[in-house]
N, C-alpha and C positions, 0 to 999 in steps of 0.2 A: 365424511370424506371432504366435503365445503369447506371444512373447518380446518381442516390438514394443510388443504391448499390456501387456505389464505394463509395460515401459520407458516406455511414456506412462503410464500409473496414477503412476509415480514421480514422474515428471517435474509432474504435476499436483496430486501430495501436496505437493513441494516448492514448487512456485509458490502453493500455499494457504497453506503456511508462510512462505513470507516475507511475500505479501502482508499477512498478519497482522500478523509483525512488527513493521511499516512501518507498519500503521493503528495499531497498539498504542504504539508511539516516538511518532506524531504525536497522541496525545491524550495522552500524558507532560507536556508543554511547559505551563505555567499562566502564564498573566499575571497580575500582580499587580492589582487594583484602582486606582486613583487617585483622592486625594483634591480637592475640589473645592478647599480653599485650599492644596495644595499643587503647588509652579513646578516645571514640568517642561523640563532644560534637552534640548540635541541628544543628549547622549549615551544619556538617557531614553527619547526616540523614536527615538532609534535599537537601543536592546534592542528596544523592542514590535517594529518593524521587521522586524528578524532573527529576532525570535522565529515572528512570522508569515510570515514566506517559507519559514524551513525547515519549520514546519509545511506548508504551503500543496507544499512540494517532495517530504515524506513523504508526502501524500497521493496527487500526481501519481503516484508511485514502486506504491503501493500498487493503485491503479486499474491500472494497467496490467499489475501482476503480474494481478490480478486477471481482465481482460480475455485477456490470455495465455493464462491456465488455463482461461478458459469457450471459447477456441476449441479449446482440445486436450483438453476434454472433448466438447464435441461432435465432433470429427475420430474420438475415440476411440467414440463413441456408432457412429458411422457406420461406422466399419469394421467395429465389431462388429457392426452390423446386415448390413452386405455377406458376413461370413463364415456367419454363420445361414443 
């Protein structure tokens, strides 16, 4: 059972790490400014575009590692509370 739980301790170190990762890549990405008399053609809005989905996809990614780990920290709370 020792072994279990440290195999969740891991598994919940790693899911904090990536998590991380993924919020930390998603706040990498800067938009540039836009000036008021400057034409902004398709291709323009289509960078902000892209830029914002794959942020917007890092972060989905992130939350749910996130979410992952806070149930296998509580399952791991819990069983360790069962074995006391």
């Amino acid at each position: 059972m020792r072994t279990m739980l440290q195999l969740i301790d891991i598994v919940i170190a790693m899911l904090a790490a990536t998590s991380a990762w993924y919020w930390w890549l998603a706040s990498r990405q800067r938009l540039r400014r836009v000036s008021r008399r400057e034409e902004l053609d398709a291709g323009d809005i289509n960078r902000i575009v892209t830029a914002l989905n794959r942020t917007q996809i890092m972060n989905a990614r992130a939350a749910l590692y996130a979410s992952a780990m806070a149930i296998l920290a509580a399952a791991r709370m819990l069983i360790q509370a069962w074995l006391d």
